[in-house]
N, C-alpha and C positions, 0 to 999 in steps of 0.2 A: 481226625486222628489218622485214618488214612494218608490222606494229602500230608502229615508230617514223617510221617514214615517213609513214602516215598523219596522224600527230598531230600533224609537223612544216608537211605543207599545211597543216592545220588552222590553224593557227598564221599561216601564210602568209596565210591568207585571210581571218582576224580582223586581222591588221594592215592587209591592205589596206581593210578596210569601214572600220578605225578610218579610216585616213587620207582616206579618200573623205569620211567625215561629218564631220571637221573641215576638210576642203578645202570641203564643201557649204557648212557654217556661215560660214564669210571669206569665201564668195565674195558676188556683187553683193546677193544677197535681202537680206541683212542687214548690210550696209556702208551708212554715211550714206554718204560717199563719193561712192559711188553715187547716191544714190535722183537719179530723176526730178526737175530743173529745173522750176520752172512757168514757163510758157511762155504768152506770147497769140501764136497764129499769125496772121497776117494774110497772106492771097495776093493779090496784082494778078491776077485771073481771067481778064478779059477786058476789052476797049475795044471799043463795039458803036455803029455812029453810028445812031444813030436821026431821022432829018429834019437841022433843023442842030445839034439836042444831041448829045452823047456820053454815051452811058451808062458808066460804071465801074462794074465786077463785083468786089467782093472776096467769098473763101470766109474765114472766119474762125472760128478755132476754142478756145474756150477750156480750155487743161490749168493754170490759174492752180488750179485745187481747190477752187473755190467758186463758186458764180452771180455774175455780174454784173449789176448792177441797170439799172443803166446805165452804156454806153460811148460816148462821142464824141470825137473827134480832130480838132483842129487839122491842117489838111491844105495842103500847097502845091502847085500846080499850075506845073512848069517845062516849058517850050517845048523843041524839041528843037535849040534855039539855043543852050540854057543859062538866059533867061529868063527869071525867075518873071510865073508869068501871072495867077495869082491864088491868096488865100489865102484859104480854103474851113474850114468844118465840115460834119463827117461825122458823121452820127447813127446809131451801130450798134447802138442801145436795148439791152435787154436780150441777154444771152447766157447760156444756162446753162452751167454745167461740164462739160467732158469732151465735148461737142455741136460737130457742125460747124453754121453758116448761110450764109445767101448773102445781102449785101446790096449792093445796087446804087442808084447814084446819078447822076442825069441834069443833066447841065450845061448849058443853053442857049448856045446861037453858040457851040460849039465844035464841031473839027472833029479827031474823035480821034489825027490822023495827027498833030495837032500836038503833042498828050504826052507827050516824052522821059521825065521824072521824075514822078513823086509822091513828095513828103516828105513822111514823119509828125511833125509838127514840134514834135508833144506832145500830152496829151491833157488835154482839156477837164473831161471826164467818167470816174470808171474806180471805180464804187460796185459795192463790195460787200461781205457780213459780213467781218469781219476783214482787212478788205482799207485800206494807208494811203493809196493813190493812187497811188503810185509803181510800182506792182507791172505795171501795162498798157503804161509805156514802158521800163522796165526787164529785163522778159521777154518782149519782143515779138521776134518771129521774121517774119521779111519775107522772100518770097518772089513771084515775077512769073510769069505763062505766059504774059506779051503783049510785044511791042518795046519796053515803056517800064519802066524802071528802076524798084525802089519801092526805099525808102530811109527810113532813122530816125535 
């Protein structure tokens, strides 16, 4: 009676590893489903007056899966009236893949208090291998840590 009892955990416990290693197999590692979105992050970092320019801070980060050769963006600058104040390029040169940066851009006679929004309002530039151009405003991910909105 023993020795059947044994054989039955046995048993027990093969079934359960079966089912753990086809639950492993479906789960996310190996589901398209799943896999990771490419992504161009873009953050609003910070708004820094520097005399009468304003410096804008973005951290930006590329999970698109390849270097960028180069990136620039058509950029709009709205008042916190609603306003557009002016429409700007952003030169974010180069980016590697999977890398954060920081680049920052200083605006003459402006006075940061006054920048409700940033729109990204397309992009100029978005080279890279295998990349059709579409990919920098289509997986762009927009995020702020300052009072002014960003936006795509």
């Amino acid at each position: 009676m023993k020795q059947a009892g044994r054989h039955s955990h046995v048993r027990q416990i093969r079934a359960a590893m079966s089912l753990a290693c086809v639950l492993a197999m479906s789960g996310p590692a190996f589901s398209q489903d799943n896999a990771p979105v490419p992504t161009l992050l873009l953050e609003l970092n910070a708004l820094q007056q520097q005399a009468s320019a304003c410096r804008i801070v973005f951290l930006a980060e590329n999970r698109l899966g390849t270097d960028l050769a180069a990136l620039s963006f058509e950029t709009v600058l709205i008042d916190t009236q609603g306003v557009v104040d002016r429409l700007t390029l952003f030169d974010f040169q180069a980016l590697p893949a999977g890398r954060k940066r920081v680049r920052q851009f200083d605006l003459d006679n402006t006075e940061c208090g006054s920048i409700g929004q940033v729109l990204i309002n397309g992009a100029a530039a978005c080279e890279g291998e295998g990349l059709s151009g579409a990919e920098c405003v289509d997986g762009l991910e927009l995020t702020s840590k300052t009072d002014a909105e960003i936006a795509g």
